[in-house]
C-alpha positions in Angstrom: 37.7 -23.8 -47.2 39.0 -20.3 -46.6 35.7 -19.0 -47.3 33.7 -21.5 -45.4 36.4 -20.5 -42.1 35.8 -16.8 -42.3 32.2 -17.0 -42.5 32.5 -19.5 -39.4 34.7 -16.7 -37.4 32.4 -13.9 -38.6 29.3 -16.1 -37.5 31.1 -16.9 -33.7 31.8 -13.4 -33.7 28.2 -12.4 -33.9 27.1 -15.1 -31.8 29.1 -13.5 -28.9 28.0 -10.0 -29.5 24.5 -11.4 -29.3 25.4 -13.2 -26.2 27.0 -10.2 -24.1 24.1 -7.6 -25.5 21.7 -10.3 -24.2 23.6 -10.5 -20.8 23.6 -7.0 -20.3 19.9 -6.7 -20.9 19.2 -8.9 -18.1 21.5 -7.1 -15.6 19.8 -4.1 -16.3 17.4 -4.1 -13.2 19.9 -5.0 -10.8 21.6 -1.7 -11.0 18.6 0.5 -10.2 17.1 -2.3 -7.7 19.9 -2.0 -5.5 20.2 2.0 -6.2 16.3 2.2 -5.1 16.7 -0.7 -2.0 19.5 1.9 -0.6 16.9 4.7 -1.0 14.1 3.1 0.9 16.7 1.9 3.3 17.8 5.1 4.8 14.4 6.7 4.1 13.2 4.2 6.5 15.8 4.1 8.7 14.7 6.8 11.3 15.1 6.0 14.7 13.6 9.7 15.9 10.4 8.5 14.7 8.9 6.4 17.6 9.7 9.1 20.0 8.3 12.5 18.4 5.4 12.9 20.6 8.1 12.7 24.1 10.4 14.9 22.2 8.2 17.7 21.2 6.3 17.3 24.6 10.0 17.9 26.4 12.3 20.3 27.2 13.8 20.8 23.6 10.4 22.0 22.1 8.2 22.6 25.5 5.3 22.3 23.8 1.8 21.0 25.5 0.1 17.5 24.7 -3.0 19.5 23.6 -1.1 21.8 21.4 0.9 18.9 19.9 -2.8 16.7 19.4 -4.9 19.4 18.3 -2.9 21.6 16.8 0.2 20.2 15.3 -0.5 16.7 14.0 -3.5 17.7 12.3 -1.6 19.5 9.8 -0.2 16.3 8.5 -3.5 14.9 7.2 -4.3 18.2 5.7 -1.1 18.8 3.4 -1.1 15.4 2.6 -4.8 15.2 1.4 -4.3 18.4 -0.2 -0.9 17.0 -2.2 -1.8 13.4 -2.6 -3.6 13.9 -6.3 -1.5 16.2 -8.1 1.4 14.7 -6.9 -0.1 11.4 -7.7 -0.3 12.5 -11.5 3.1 14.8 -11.6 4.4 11.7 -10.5 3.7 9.5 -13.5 4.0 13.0 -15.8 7.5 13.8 -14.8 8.8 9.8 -14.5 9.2 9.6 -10.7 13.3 10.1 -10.2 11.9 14.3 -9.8 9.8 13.2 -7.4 12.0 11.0 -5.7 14.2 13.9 -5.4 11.6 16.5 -4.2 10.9 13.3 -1.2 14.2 13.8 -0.4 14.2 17.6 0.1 11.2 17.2 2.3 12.8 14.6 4.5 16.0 16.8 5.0 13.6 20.2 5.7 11.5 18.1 7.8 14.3 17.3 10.2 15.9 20.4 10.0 13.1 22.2 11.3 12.6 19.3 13.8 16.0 19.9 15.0 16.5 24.0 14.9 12.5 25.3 14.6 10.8 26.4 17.8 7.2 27.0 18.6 3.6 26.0 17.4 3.6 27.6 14.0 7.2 26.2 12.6 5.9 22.4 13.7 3.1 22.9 12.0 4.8 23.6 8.8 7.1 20.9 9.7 4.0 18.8 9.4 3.2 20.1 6.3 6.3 19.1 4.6 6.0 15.8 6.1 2.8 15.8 4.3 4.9 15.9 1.6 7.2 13.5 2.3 4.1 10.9 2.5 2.5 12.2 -0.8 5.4 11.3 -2.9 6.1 7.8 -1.6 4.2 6.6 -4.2 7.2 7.5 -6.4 9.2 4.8 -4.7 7.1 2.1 -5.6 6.1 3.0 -8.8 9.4 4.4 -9.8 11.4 0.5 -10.3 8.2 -0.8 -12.7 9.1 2.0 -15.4 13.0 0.9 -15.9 12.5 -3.3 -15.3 11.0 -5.4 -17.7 7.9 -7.7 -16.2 9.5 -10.7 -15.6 11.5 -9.3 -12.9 8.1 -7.5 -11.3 7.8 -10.1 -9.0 11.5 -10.0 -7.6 12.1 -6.4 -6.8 8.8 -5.6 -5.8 9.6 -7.8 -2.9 13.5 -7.1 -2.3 12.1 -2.9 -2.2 9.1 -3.9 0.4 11.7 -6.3 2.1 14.2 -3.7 2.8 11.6 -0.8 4.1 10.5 -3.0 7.0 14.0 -4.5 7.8 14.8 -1.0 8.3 12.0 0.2 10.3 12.3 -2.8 12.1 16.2 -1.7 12.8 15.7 1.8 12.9 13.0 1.5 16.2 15.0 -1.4 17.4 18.5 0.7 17.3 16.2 4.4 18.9 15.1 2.1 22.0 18.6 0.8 22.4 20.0 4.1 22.3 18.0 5.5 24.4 17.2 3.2 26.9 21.1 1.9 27.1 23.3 4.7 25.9 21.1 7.5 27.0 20.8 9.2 23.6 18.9 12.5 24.2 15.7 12.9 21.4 17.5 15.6 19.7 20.7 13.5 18.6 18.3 10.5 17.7 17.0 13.1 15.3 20.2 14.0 14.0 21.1 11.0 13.4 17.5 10.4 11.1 18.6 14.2 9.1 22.2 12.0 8.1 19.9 9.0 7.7 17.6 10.8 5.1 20.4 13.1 3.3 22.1 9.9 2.2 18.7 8.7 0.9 18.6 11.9 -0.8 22.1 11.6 -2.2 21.8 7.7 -3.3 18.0 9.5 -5.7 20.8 11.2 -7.9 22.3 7.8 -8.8 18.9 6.8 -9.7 18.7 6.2 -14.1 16.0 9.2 -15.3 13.2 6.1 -16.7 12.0 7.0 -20.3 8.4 5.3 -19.8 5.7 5.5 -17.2 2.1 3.9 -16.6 0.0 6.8 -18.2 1.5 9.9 -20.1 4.8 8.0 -21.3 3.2 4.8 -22.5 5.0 4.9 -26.3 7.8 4.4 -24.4 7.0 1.5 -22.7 5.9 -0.2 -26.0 9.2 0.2 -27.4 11.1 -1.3 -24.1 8.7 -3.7 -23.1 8.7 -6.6 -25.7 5.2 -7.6 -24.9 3.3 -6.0 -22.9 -0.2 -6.5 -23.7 0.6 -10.1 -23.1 1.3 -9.4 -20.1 -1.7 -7.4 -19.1 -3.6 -9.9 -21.2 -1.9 -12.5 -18.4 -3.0 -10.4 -15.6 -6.4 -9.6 -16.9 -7.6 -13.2 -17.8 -8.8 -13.6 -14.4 -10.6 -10.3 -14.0 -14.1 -9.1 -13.0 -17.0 -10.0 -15.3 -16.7 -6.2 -16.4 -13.8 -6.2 -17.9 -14.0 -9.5 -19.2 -17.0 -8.7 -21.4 -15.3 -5.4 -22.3 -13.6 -5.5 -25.7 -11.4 -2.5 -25.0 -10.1 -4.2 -21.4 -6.7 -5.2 -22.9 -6.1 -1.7 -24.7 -7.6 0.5 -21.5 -5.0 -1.0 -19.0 -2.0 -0.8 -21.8 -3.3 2.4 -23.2 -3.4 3.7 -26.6 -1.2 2.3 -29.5 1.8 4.5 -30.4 -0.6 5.4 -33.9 -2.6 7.3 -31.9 -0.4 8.8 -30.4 1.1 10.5 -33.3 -2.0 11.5 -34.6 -2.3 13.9 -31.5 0.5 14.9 -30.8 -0.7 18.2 -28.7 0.5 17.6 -25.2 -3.1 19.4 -23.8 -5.1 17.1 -26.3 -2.8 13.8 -24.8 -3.1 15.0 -20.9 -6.5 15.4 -22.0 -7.1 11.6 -23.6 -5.1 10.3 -20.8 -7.3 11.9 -17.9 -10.4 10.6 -19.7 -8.9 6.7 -20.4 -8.2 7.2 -16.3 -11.6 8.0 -15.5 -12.7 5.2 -18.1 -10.4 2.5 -16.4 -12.2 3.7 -12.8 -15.2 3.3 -14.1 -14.9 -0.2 -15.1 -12.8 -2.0 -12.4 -15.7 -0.4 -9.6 -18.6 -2.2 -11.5 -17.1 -5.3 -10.3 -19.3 -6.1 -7.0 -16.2 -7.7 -5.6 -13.4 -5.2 -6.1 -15.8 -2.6 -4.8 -16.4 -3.9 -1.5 -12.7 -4.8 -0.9 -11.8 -1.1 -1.8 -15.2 0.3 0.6 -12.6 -2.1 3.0 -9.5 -0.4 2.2 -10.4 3.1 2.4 -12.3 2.8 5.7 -10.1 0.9 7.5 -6.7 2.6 6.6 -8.0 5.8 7.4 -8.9 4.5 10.9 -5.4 3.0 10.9 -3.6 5.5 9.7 -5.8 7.9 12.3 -4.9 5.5 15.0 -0.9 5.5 13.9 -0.8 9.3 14.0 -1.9 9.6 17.6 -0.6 6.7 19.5 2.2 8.0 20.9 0.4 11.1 22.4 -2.4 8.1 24.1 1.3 6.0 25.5 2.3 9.3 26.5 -0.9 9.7 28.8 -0.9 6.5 30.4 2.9 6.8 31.0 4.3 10.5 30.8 7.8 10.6 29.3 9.2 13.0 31.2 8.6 10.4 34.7 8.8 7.1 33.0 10.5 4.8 30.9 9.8 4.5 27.0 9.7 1.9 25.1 7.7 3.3 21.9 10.5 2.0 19.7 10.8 -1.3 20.8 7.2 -1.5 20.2 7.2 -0.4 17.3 10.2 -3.3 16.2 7.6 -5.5 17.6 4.5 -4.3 15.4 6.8 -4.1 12.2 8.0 -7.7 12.6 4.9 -9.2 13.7 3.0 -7.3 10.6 5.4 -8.9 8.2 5.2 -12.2 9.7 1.2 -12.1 9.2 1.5 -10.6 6.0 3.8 -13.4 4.9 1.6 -15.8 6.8 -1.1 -15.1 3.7 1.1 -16.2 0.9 0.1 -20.0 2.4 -3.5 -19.8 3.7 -5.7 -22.2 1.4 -9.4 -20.4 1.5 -11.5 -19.6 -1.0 -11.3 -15.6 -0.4 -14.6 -14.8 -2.6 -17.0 -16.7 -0.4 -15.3 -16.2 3.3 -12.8 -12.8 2.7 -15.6 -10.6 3.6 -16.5 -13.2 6.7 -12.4 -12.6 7.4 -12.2 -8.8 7.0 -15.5 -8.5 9.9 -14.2 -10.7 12.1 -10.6 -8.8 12.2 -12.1 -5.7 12.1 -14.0 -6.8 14.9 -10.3 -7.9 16.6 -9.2 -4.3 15.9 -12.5 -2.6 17.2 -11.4 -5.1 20.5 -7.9 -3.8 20.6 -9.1 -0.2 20.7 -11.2 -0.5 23.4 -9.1 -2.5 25.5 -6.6 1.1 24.9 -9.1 3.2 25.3 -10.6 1.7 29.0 -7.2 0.4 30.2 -5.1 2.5 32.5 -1.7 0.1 32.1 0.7 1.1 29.6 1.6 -2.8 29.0 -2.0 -2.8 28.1 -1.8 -0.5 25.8 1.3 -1.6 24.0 -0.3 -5.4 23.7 -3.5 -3.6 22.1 -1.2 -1.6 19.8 0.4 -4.9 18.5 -2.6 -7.1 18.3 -4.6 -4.1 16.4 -1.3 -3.6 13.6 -0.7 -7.4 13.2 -4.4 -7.5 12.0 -4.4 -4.4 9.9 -1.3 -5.5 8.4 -2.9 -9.0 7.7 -6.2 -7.9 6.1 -4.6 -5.0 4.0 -2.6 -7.9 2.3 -5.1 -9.6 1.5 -7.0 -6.5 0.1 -3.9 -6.3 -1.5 -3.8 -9.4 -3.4 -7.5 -9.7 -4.1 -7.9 -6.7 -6.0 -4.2 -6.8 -7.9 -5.1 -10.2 -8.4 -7.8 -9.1 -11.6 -5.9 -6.1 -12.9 -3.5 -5.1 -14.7 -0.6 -2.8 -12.9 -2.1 0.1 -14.6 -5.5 -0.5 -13.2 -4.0 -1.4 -10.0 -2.0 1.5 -9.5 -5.2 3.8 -10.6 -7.6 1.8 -7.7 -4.6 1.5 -5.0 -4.7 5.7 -5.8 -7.6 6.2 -5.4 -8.9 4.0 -2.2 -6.0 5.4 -0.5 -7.4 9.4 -1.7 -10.8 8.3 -0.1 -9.1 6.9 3.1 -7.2 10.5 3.4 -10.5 11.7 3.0 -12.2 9.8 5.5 -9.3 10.3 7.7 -9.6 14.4 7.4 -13.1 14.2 7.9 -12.4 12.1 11.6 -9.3 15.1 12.3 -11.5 17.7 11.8 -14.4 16.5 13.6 -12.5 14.4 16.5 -9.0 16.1 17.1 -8.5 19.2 15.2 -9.3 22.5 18.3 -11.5 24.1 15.8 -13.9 21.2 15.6 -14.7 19.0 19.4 -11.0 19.0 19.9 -11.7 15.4 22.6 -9.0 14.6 24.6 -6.9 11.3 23.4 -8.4 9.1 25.3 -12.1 9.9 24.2 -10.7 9.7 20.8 -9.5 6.1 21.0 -13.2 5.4 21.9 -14.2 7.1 19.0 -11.7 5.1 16.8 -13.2 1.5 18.2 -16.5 2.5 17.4 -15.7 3.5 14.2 -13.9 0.2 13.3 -17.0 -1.8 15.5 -19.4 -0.2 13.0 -16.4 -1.5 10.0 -17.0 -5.2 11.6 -20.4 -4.8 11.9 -20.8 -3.8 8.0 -19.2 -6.7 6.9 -20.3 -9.4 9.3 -23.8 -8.8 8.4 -22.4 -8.9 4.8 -20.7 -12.3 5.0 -23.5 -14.1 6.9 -25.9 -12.6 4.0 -23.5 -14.2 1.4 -22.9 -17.4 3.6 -26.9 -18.2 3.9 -27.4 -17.5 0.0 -24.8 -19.9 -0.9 -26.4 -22.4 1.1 -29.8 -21.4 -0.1 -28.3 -21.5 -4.1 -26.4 -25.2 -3.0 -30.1 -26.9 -1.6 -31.8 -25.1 -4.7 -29.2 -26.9 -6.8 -29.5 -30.4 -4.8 -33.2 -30.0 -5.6 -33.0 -29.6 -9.1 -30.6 -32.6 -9.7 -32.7 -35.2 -7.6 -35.7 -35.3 -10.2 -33.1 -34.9 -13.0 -31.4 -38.2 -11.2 -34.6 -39.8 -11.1 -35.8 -39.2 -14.6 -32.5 -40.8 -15.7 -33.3 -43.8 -13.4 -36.7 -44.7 -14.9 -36.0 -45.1 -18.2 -32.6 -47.5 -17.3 -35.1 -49.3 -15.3 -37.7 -50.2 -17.9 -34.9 -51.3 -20.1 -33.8 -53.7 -17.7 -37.3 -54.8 -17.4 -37.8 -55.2 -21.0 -34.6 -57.0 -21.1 -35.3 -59.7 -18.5 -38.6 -60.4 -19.6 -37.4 -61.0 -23.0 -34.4 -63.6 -21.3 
């Protein structure tokens, strides 16, 4: 009996270590979710940012419109085209808290030179660092995927994009207040977004250093992850018709097995295989008809919208100068961040079947943003120009989502992550190539105004793409349905006939 009572105790015993170890595996996430939701909180939370093109045009920088269009903002898309791939790859190379860490050195330098720089040349390598700020935010997203296990993917994916546009929302929200009812100058709005970003910079330190990532530090993920390839295997069951057929599709978006890894160990020989699985992976997920189109979609819109984003302010600032009017960039800017989350959240319950009438969608509210454009570039009111602002982000915001969700939808998160990469690298492209030849002084250098023509042509021709697209796809659907109608009526009919001599047979017979 003694026995028989020991080996009870020793078995409760175990039971409850199990238990606890169990319970603390679990809890695991929440301590870097809400580390990382702090981060992109005060990242976000700038409430200078709606009102850098009055600031820099006023009397604490006294620099021209045309110097701060033509010479300064350009910058931006250059440094951050030139730092968006390396840093893409560092990223994954070094596990993402470095990088989170060099983010929030740029933020801090960015505003300090906001704050105590002077003249053309020290904005423009302001904007450069900015660049740099925007280059490494894909740290931030990818950052919470290497230390959670994948059944809480879904969760903090949405509490980290839930808390970035609460606080942009709140940052413009609490600059308009400010300055429209306290009478906060510009200069202590950006002093209050330097505090804002050093405590983002301090909460990255509390951040755990992750011991896996996507690419280079996949043995790690193996032995954290229980199951991974089920996972991908989960993801990839719906995927194009060329990965499906593919043999390897399972292993290419979970990456070698830690075998091969030890049998080349040389870190030039495994940057090497990686780089080559990457271009592999590419390769595959654009033969799919589909996800190539949405991507062509993606990278020419967000370039226009990100183009469009860049210089608003300075077209506001036209139609109502800063200096001898009220502004109310930022509570624009609440408005557009709210009513772009309410549309994006708008898709999760929209019932259409995306692969015959998405493209249809993305032409007609390309066209709505070609519209929006126009009406900014032809009106003269500054109401105008703020309703055209909001209409043209609400359905940028609305479509991306869905561009979003279509192409995630048949990958795996490595895949994902390598397309999201690379549509946005092409839209940076596309986007320099529109600076250069639109707004930088060394190319036509057009006044804003011209350039928000420009801009709704460019997204007219976007509509015009896929319109023409759709109805092609629309009128061969119907073709393939009539073809199809046409084959089952004999096949009907032939079916008929010999049920009918049957019951011939069968009655004369009676």
């Amino acid at each position: 009996m003694e026995v028989g009572k020991e080996e009870l105790k020793q078995t409760s015993f175990a039971a409850r270590i199990m238990g606890c170890w169990k319970q603390e595996e679990t809890n695991t996430w929440i301590f870097p979710t809400l580390v990382l939701c702090l981060y992109g909180f005060f990242y976000m939370m700038k409430p200078s940012e709606p009102f850098l093109t009055p600031y820099l045009t006023g009397p604490d920088k006294n620099l021209t419109i045309d110097e701060v269009t033509n010479q300064i903002f350009p910058v931006w898309t250059y440094s951050y085209l030139a730092l968006l791939l390396p840093v893409f790859l560092i990223t994954d190379y070094v596990r993402y808290k470095p990088v989170l860490l060099l983010q929030g050195i740029s933020y801090i330098v960015t505003w300090l030179l906001l704050l105590f720089a002077h003249g053309v040349v020290a904005m423009q390598v302001m904007e450069f660092f900015y660049g740099m700020v925007t280059a490494t935010e894909v740290a931030y997203y990818a950052y919470i995927y290497s230390v959670v296990s994948t059944d809480h993917y879904q969760r903090v994916t949405s509490y980290c994009r839930s808390i970035t546009l609460v606080a942009a929302t709140l940052a413009a929200a609490l600059g308009q207040l400010l300055v429209s009812l306290a009478d906060v100058s510009y200069f202590h709005l950006n002093a209050i977004t330097l505090a804002s970003v050093s405590l983002a910079f301090l909460c990255s330190f509390l951040l755990p250093m992750p011991q896996k990532s996507m690419f280079f530090h996949q043995k790690a993920a193996s032995e954290t992850l229980p199951h991974p390839q089920a996972a991908v295997a989960t993801l990839g069951s719906n995927g194009p018709p060329s990965c499906q057929q593919d043999k390897d599709c399972a292993a290419a978006g979970t990456g070698p097995a830690p075998q091969q890894q030890a049998e080349q160990p040389k870190p030039q020989n495994h940057m090497l295989r990686v780089l080559l699985q990457l271009s592999r992976d590419l390769r595959d997920c654009y033969s799919s008809r589909k996800l190539l189109y949405w991507s062509l979609w993606w990278a020419l819109a967000t370039a226009g919208f990100n183009q469009v984003v860049n210089y608003i302010q300075v077209l506001w600032d036209s139609r109502a100068p800063s200096h001898s009017s009220a502004v109310y960039n930022g509570a624009v800017e609440a408005i557009a961040t709210f009513l772009s989350s309410v549309t994006s959240f708008m898709v999760a319950y929209v019932k259409v079947n995306w692969d015959l009438f998405g493209e249809l969608a993305l032409g007609i509210f390309s066209t709505i943003d070609a519209g929006s454009l126009f009406l900014m570039h032809f009106t003269t009111n500054i109401w105008s120009c703020y309703a055209g602002y909001l209409i043209f982000k609400a359905s940028y915001m609305l479509l991306i989502t869905i561009a979003t969700f279509q192409i995630a939808v048949n990958l795996s998160m490595e895949r994902y992550a390598l397309m999201f990469g690379l549509n946005n690298f092409i839209a940076l492209v596309i986007q320099t190539i529109l600076t250069v030849v639109v707004v930088d002084s060394k190319g036509l250098g057009l006044d804003i105004v011209t350039q928000f023509l420009i801009y709704g042509s460019y997204f007219a021709v976007i509509a015009g793409i896929f319109l023409i697209r759709s109805i092609c796809m629309l009128l061969s659907s119907k073709c393939r349905r009539k073809i199809a109608r046409s084959w089952k009526e004999p096949l009907n009919l032939t079916e008929q006939e010999p049920k009918e001599q049957t019951m011939t047979g069968y009655t004369t017979r009676l």
